[in-house]
MARSESE-279448 format. One record per residue (C-alpha): x, y, z; residue number from 1. Coordinates in Angstrom, 2 decimals, decimal comma, padded with zeros to 5 digits. Example, Ala and Ser with C-alpha at 12.3 -4.5 7.8 and 13.67 -1.06 7.14 Angstrom:
<recs>
<X=012,30 | Y=-004,50 | Z=007,80 | n=1> $
<X=013,67 | Y=-001,06 | Z=007,14 | n=2> $
</recs>
This chain:
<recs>
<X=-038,24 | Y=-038,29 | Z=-001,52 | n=1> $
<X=-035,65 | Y=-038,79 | Z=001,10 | n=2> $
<X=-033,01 | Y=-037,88 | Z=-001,49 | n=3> $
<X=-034,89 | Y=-034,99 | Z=-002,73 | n=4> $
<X=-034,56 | Y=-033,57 | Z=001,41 | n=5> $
<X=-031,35 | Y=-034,15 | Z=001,68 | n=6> $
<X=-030,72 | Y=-032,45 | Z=-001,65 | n=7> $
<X=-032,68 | Y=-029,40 | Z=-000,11 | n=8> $
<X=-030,96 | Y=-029,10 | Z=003,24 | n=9> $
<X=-027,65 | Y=-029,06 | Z=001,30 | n=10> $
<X=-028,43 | Y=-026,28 | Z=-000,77 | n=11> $
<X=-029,70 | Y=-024,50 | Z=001,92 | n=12> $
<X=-026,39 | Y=-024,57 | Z=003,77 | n=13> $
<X=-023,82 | Y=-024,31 | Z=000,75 | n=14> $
<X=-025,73 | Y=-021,18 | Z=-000,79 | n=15> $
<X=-024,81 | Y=-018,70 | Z=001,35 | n=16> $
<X=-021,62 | Y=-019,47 | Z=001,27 | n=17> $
<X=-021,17 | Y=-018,91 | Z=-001,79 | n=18> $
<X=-020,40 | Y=-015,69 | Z=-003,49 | n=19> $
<X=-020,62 | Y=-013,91 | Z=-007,19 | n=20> $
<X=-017,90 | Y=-011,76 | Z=-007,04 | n=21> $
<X=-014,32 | Y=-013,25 | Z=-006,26 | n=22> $
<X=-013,38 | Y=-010,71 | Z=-003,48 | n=23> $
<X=-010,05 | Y=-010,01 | Z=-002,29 | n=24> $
<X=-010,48 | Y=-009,96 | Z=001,38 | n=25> $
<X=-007,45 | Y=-008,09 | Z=003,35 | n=26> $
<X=-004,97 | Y=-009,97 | Z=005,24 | n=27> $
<X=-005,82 | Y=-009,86 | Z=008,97 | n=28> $
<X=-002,08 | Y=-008,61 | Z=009,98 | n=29> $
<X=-000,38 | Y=-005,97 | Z=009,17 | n=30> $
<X=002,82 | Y=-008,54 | Z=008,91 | n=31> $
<X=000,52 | Y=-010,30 | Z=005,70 | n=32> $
<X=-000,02 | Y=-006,70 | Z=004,67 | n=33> $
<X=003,29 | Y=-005,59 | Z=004,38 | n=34> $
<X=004,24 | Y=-009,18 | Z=003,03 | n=35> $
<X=002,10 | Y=-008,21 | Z=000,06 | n=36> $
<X=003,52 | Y=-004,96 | Z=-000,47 | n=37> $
<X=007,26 | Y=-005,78 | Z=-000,17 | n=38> $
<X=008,51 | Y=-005,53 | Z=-003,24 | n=39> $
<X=009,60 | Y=-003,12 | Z=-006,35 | n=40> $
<X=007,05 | Y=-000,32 | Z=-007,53 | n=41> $
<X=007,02 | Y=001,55 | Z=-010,60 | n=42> $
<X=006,33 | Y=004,89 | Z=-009,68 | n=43> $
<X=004,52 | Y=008,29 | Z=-011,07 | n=44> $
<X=004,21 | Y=011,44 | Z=-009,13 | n=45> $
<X=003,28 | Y=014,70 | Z=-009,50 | n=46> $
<X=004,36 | Y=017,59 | Z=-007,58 | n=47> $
<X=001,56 | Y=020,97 | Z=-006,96 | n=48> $
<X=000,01 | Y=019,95 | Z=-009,73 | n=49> $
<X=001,87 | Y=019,74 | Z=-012,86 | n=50> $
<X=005,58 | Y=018,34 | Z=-012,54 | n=51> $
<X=005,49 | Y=014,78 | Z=-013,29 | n=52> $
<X=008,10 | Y=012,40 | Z=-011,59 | n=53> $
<X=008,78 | Y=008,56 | Z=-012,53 | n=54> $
<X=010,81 | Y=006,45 | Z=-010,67 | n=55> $
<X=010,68 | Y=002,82 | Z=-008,85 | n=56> $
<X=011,14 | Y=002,28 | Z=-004,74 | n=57> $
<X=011,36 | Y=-000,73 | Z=-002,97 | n=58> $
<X=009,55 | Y=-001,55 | Z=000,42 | n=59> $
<X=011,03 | Y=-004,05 | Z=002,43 | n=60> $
<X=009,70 | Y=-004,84 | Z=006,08 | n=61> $
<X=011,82 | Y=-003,32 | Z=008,76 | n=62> $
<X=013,06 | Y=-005,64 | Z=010,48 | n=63> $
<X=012,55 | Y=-004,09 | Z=014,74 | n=64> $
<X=009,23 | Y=-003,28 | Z=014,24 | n=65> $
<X=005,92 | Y=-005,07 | Z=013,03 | n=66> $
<X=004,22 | Y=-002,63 | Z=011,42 | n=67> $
<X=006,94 | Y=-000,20 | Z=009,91 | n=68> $
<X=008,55 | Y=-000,29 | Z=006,37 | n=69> $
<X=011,24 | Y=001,23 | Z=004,56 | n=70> $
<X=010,79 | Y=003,18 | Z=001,60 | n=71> $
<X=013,88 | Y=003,00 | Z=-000,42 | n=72> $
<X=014,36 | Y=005,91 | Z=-003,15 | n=73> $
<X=011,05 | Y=007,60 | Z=-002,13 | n=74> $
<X=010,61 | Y=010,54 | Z=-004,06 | n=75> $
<X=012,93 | Y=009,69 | Z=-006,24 | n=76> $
<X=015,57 | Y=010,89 | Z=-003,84 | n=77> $
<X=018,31 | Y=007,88 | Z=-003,32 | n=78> $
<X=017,41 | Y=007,80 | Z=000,59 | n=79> $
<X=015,39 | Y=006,11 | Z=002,99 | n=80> $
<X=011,63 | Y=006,79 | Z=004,27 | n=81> $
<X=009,97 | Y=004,84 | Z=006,59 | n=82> $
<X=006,62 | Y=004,76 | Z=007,30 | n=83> $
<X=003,66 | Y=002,81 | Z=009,57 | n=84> $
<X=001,54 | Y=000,24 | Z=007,77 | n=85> $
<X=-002,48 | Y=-000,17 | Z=009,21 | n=86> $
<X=-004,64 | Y=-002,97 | Z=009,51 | n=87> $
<X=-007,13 | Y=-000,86 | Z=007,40 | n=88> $
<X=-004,82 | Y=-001,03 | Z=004,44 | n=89> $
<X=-003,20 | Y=002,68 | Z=005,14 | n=90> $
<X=000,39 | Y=004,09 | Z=005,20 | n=91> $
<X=001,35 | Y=007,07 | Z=007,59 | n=92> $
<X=004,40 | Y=008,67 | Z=006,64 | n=93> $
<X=005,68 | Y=010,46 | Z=009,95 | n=94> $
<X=007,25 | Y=013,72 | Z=009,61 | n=95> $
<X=011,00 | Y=012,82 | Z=009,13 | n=96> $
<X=014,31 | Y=014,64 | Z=007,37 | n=97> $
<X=015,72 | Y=012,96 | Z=004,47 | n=98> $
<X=018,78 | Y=015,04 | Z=004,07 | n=99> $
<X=017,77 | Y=018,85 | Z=003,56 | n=100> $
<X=013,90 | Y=017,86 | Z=002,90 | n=101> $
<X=010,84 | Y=016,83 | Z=005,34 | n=102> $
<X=008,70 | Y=014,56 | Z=004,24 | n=103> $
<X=005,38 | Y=013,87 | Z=005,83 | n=104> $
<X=001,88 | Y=012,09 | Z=004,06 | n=105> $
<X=000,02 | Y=009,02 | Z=003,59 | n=106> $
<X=-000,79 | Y=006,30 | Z=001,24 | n=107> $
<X=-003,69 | Y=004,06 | Z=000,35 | n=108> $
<X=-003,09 | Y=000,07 | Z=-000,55 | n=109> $
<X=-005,52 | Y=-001,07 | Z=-002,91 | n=110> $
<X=-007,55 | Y=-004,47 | Z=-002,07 | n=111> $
<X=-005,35 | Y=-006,07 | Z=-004,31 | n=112> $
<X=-001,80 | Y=-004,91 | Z=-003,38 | n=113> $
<X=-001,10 | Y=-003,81 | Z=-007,06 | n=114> $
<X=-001,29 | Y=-000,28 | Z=-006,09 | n=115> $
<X=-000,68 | Y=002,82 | Z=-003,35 | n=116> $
<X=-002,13 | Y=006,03 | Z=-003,84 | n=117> $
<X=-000,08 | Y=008,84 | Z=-002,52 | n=118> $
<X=-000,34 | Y=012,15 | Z=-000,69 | n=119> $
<X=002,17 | Y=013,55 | Z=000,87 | n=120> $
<X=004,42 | Y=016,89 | Z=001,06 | n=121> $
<X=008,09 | Y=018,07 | Z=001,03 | n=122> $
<X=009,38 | Y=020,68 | Z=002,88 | n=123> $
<X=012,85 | Y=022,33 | Z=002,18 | n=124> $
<X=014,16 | Y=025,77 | Z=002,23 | n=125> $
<X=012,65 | Y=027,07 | Z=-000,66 | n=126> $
<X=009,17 | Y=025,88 | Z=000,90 | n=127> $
<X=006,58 | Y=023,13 | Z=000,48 | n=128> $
<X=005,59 | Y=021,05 | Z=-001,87 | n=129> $
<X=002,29 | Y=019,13 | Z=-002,34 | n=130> $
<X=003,29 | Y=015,70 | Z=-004,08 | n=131> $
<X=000,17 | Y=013,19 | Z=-005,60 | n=132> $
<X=000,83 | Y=009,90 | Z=-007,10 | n=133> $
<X=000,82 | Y=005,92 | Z=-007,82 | n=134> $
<X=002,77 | Y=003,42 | Z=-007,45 | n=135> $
<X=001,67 | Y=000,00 | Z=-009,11 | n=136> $
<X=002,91 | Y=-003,23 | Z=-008,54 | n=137> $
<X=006,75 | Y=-004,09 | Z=-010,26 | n=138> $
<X=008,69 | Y=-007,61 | Z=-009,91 | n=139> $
<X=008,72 | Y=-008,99 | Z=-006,42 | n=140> $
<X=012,04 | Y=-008,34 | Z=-004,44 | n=141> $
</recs>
């Protein structure tokens, strides 16, 4: 009998700690976030609608600032983006030039890191342009 209490308070402790689903539960940083994400991306866009773009970007962490990252070849456009990572698992792109264009949006991380949605726009001289997207997860850098 003594054995068969014991057995009970166990299970009565251990139980709800345990869990059905494996869940990826986000890192509590945004220095573990952009760990995760820091590294090559296979990427497909598609500008107002219809004009599909595919390319790959690297983030890296930049290097004076916890929560910022560099976008290299974002948009497909051989330059440099940088952007603000969030504890929630977001990306702000700030309005900033890259050479004759203005870029400005936001991205999603998923739970897992293997993807980032995209929304963001371009503005040049011939006007704006509403850009949707994913990238997914490529080789680390």
């Amino acid at each position: 009998m003594k054995y068969l209490k014991i057995n009970i308070l166990i299970l009565m402790f251990a139980l709800p700690m345990m869990s059905c689903e494996n869940e990826i539960v986000p890192p509590a940083t945004t220095q573990e976030i952009i760990s995760n994400i820091s590294k090559t991306w296979t990427c497909e866009m598609i500008e107002d609608g219809s004009f599909r773009l595919n390319f790959e970007s690297i983030i890296t962490n930049y290097t004076s600032d916890e929560t910022k990252i560099k976008i290299s070849n974002f948009h497909n456009s051989e330059q440099v983006v940088f952007a603000y990572v969030s504890k929630d698992l977001t990306i702000t792109i700030p309005e900033q030039q890259v050479g004759e264009q203005y870029f400005k949006g936001s991205g999603d991380i998923s739970n897992d890191y293997s993807s980032i949605s995209w929304n963001y726009t371009i503005e040049n001289a011939n006007g704006t342009v509403v850009v949707t997207g994913v990238f997914t997860s490529g080789g680390a850098i």
